[in-house]
C-alpha positions in Angstrom: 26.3 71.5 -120.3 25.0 72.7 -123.5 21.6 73.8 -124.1 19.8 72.9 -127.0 16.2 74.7 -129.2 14.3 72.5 -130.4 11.0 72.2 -132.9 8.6 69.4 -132.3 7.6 67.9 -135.6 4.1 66.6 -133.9 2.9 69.2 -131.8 5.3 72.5 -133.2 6.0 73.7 -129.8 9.7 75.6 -129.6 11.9 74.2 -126.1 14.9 74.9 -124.9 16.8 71.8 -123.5 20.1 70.5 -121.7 20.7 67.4 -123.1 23.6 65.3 -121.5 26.5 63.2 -122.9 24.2 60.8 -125.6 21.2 61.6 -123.8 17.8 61.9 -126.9 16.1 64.9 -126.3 12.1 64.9 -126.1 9.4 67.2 -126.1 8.6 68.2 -122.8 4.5 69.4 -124.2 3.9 65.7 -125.8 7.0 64.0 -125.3 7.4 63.3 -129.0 11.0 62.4 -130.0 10.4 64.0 -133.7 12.4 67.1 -133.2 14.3 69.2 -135.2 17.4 71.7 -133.5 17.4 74.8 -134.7 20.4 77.7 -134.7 21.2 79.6 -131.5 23.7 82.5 -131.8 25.4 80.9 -129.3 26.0 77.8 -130.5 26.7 79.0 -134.1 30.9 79.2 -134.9 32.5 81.7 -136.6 35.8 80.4 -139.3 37.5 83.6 -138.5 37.6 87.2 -139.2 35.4 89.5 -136.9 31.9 88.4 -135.3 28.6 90.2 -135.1 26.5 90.1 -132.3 23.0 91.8 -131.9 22.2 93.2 -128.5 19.1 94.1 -127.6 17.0 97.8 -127.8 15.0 99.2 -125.3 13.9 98.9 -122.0 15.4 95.8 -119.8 18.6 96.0 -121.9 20.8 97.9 -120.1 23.3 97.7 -117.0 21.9 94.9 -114.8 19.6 93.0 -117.6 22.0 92.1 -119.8 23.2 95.1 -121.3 27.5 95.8 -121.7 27.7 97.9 -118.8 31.7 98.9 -118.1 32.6 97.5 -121.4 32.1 94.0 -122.0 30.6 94.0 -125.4 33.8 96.7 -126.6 34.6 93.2 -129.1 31.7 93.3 -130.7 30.8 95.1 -133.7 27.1 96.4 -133.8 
């Protein structure tokens, strides 16, 4: 199920949304059908070569709130 951001052209409200098979996505704040997707870093594709990702700083990023506790993120360049 992928999950979709969105930008309501009426009201300018940011949502995140599961939208299924050829389901239309609508604003949940005015239900307006104007939207425009914008870029998630997960749903962007690399064409090869090595991938960045930024993690998060700070408090709430480590082991148990998504941090890379016992190496998980060691394929990542930072």
């Amino acid at each position: 199920m992928p999950i979709f951001e969105y930008v309501c052209k009426d009201c300018k409200k940011k949502f995140e949304t599961i939208v299924y098979g050829s389901q239309e996505a609508e604003c949940p704040h005015c239900h307006g059908k104007k939207l425009e997707q914008q870029l998630s870093i997960f749903g962007v594709a690399g064409t090869g070569g090595k991938q960045s990702v930024s993690l998060p700083e700070g408090p709430g990023a480590s082991c148990g709130m998504g941090g890379c506790c016992g190496g998980g993120c060691s394929d990542f360049d930072s």
